[in-house]
VMD Tcl script that draws the C-alpha trace (Angstrom):
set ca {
  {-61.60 12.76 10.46}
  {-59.05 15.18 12.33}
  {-57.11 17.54 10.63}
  {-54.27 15.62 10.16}
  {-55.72 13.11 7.78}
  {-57.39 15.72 6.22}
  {-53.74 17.14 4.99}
  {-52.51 13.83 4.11}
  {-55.26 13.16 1.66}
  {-55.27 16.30 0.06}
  {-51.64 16.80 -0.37}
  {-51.54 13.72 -2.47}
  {-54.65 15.10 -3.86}
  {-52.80 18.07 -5.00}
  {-49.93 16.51 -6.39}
  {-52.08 14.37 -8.27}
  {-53.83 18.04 -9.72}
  {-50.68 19.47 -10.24}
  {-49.63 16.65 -12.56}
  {-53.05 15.97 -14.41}
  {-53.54 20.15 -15.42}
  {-50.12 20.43 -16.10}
  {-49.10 23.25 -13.67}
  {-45.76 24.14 -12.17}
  {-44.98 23.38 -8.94}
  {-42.07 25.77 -8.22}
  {-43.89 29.19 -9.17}
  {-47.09 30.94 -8.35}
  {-50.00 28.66 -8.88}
  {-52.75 29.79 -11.70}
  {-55.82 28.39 -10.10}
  {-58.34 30.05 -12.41}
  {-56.17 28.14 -15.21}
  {-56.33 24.86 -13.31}
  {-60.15 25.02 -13.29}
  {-60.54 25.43 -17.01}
  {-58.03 22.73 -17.55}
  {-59.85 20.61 -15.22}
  {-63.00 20.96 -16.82}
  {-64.68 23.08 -14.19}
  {-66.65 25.75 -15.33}
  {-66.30 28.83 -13.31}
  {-68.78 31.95 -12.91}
  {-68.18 34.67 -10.17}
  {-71.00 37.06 -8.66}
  {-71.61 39.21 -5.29}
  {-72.71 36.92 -2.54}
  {-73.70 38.02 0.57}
  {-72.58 35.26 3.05}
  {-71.10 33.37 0.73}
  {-67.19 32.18 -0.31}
  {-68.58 30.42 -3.40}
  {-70.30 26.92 -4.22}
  {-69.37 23.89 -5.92}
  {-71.98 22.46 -8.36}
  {-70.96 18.48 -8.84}
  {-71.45 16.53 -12.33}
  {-74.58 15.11 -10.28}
  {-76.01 18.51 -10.44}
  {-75.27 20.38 -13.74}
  {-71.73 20.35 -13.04}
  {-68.84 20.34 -12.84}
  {-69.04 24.48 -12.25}
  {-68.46 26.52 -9.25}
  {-69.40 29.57 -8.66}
  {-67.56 32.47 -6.87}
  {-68.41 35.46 -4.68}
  {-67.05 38.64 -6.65}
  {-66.79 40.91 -3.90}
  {-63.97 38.59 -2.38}
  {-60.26 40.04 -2.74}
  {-58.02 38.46 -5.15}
  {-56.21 36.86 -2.38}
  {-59.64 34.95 -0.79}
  {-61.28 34.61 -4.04}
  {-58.11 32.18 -5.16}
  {-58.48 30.36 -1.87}
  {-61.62 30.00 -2.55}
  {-61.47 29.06 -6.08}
  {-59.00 25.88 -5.06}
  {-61.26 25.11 -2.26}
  {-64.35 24.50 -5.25}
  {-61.66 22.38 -7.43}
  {-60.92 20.92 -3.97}
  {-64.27 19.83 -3.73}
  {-64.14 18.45 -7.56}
  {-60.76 16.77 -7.76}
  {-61.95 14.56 -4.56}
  {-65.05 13.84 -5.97}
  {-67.31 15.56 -3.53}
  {-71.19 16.25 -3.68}
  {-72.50 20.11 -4.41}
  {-71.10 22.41 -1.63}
  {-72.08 25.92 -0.38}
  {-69.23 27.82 1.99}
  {-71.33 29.86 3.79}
  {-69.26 31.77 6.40}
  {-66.98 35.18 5.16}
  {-64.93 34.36 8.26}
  {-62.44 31.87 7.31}
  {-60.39 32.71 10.37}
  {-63.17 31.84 12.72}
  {-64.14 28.55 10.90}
  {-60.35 27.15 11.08}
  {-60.13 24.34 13.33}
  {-63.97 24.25 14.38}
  {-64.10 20.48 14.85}
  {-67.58 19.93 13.57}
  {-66.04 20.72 10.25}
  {-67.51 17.95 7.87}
  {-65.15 15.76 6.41}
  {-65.27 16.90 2.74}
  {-65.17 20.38 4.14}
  {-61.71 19.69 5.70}
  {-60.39 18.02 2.68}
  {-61.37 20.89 0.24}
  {-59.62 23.28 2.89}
  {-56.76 21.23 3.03}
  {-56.54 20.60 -0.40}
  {-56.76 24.32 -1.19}
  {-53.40 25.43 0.99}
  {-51.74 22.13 -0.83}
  {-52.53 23.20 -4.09}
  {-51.67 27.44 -3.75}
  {-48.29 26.40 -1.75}
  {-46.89 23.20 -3.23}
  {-43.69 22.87 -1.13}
  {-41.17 23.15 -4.16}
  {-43.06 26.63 -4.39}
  {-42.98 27.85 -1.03}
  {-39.32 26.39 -0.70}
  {-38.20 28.28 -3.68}
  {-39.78 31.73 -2.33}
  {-38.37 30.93 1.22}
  {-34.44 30.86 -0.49}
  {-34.88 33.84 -2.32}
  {-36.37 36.08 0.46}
  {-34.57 34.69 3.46}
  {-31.61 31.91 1.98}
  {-34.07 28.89 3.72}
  {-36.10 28.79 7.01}
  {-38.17 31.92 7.94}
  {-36.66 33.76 10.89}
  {-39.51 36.58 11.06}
  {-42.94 37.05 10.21}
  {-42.04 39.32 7.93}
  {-40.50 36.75 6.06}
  {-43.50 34.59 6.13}
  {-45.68 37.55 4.38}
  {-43.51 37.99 1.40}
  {-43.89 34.50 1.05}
  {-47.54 34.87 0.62}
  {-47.31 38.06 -1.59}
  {-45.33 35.50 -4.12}
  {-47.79 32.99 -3.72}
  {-50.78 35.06 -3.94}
  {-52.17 33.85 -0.60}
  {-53.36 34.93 2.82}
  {-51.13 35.20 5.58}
  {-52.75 33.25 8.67}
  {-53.06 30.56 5.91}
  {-49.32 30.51 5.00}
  {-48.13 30.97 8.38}
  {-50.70 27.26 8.99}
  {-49.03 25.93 6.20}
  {-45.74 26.18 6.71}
  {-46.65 24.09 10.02}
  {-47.64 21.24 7.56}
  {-44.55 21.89 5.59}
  {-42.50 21.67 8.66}
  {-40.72 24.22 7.74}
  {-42.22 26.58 10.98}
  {-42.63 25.17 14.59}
  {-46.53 25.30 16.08}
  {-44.99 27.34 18.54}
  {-43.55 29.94 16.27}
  {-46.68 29.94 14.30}
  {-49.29 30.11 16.98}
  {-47.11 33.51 18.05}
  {-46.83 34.96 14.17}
  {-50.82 34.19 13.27}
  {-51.44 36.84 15.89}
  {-49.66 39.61 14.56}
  {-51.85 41.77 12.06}
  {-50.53 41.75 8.57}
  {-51.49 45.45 8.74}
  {-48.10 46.18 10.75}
  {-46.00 43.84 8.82}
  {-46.87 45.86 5.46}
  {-46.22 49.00 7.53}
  {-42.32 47.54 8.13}
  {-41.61 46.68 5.11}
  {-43.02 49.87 3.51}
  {-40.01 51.57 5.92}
  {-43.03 52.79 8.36}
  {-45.19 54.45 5.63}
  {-48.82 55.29 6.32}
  {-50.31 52.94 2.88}
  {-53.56 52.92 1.03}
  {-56.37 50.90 2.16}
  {-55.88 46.99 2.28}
  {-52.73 47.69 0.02}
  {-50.14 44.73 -0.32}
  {-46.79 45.36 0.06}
  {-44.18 43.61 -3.03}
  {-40.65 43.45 -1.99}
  {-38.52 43.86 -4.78}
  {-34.56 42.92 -4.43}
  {-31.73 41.85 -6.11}
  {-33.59 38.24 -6.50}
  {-36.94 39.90 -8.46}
  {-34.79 39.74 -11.58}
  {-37.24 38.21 -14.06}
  {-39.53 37.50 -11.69}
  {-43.58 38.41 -12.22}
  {-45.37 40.08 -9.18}
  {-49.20 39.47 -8.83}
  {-50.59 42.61 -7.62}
  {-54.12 44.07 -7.23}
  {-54.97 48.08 -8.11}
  {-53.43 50.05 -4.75}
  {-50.59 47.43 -3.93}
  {-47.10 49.39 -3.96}
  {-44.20 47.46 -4.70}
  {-41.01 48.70 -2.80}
  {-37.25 48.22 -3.45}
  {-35.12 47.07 -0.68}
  {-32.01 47.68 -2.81}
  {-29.43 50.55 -1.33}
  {-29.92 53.85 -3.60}
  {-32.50 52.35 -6.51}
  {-34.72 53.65 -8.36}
  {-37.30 53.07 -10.68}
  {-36.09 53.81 -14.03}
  {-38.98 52.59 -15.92}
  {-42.23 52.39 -14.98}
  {-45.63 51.32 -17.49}
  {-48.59 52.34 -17.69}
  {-51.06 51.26 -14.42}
  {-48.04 52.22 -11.95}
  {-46.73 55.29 -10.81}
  {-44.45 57.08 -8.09}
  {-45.44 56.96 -4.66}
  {-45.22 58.32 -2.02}
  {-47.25 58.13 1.63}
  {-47.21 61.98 2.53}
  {-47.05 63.17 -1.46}
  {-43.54 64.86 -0.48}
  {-41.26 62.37 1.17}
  {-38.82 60.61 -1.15}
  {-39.51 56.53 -1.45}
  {-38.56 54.06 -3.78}
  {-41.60 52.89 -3.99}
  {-44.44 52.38 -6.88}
  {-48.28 51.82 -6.79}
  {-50.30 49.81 -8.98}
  {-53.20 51.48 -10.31}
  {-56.84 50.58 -12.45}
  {-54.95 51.76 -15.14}
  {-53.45 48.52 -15.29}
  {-56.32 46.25 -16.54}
  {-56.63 42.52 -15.21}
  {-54.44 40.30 -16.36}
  {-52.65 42.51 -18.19}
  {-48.37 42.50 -17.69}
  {-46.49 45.77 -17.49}
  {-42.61 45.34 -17.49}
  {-40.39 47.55 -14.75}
  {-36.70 48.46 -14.62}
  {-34.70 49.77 -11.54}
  {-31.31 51.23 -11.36}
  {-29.21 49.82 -8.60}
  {-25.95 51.67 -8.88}
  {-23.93 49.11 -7.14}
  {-25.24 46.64 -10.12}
  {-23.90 46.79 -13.74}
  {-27.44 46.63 -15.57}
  {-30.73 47.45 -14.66}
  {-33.43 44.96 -12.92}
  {-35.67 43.99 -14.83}
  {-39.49 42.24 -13.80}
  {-43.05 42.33 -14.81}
  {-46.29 43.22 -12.84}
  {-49.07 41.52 -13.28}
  {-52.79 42.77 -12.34}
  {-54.57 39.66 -10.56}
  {-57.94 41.23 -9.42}
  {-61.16 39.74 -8.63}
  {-63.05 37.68 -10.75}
  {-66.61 38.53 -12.50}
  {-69.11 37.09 -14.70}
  {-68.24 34.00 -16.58}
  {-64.67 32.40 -17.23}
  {-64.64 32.98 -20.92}
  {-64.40 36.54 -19.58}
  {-61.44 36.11 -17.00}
  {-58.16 37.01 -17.63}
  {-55.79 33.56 -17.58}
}
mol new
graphics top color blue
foreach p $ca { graphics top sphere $p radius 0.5 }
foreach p [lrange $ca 0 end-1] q [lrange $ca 1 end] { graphics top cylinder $p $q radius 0.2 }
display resetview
């Protein structure tokens, strides 16, 4: 099976999943939710060498069970990989390799491997989802890399693996891609963040006039920065506070902090004096999952 089947079966796959746990197909996708509502009981752990591992009905199942040290961002991918793996009605499954950008496009991929994979960037970045994000950020088609990462900070996914998917979207040339999956994420947070030095594997947020209502998914030391002329933060909860890179220079910026528990919403205003009322949104902590599902924020 090449790769191209291997999307056309799991994006029906994923509609299919969409419909049957009742999510929504134009926001962020809540794929700790899904598993519950699919039955799937989930447990997360440290795993050396290890993304996570699908248990089928066959064998105790249906469970999976993730690696814990994973970021928010790969533990999600990994966590619709698993239901992947159970929606398709696959046998038990270990993902073995903590290099997901070295396995991608190895042709001795098996079959139910591919699918899973497939069916994992299907289900994260259903295309009313990603088409929704794409008019907000850039009014359509991405023109800029940039772009393409804001799209994944909405969608709580990797980079490399939205850049790939918006190939299967067609909604980004091969060509274009190919060029974009080589840039480092690193220096597109560092552009967006107006050149700022950041904290260690932060995420950049961009908030604008179009975050009005909106909820950002953010991990502890992600900094969510306005691109709005002359705003401010006017209210700020607890778990987020003023920052700035050198501790002196002015920035309309805010970091997230532990302060904010998982799963836990804080609401934020900003001033934009060219606007007649204050923007309002909510932050959301999505970190790692640990221990058992009755235990996970949803």
């Amino acid at each position: 099976m090449n790769w191209a089947l291997a999307h056309r079966i799991a994006s029906i796959a994923a509609v299919q999943a969409h419909r049957d746990l009742g999510i929504d197909r134009t926001q962020y996708v809540h794929v700790h939710r899904a598993l519950q509502a699919a039955g799937v009981i989930g447990m997360a752990q440290p795993m050396p060498r290890l993304f996570g591992v699908y248990f089928s009905p066959a064998d105790s199942g249906p469970a999976v069970l993730l690696n814990a040290s994973l970021n928010a961002v790969t533990q999600r991918h990994t966590a619709a990989h698993e239901l992947g793996h159970h929606r398709l009605g696959h046998r038990t499954a270990a993902d073995e390799d903590l290099s997901p950008a070295l396995r991608w496009g190895n042709g001795s991929w098996p079959e139910e491997e591919k699918t899973a994979e497939a069916f994992a960037a299907w289900f994260l970045m259903p295309l009313p989802a990603v088409g929704a994000a794409l008019e907000r950020i850039c009014g359509g088609r991405p023109s800029s890399p940039e772009h393409v990462y804001r799209v994944a900070r909405e969608l709580g996914t990797s980079y490399a693996g939205t850049v790939r998917h918006l190939v299967n979207l067609r909604l980004l040339d091969a060509g274009r891609a190919g060029q974009w999956a080589k840039i480092p994420p690193a220096g597109l947070r560092g552009s967006l963040a107006g050149g700022a030095s950041l904290p260690a594997h932060a995420q950049v947020h961009v908030i604008t006039a179009a975050s009005e209502g909106r909820t950002v998914y953010a991990d502890a030391g992600d900094v969510l920065v306005l691109h709005l002329d002359n705003a401010v933060f006017e209210m700020l909860p607890k778990g987020l506070e003023l920052w700035t890179s050198d501790g002196e220079t002015p920035l309309a910026s805010a970091v997230v902090t532990d302060e904010l528990l998982p799963g836990e919403r804080g609401l934020v205003e900003v001033v934009v004096p060219s606007a007649g009322s204050a923007l309002r949104l909510a932050v959301v902590r999505e970190a790692p999952r640990a221990g058992v599902d009755e235990t996970w924020p949803l």
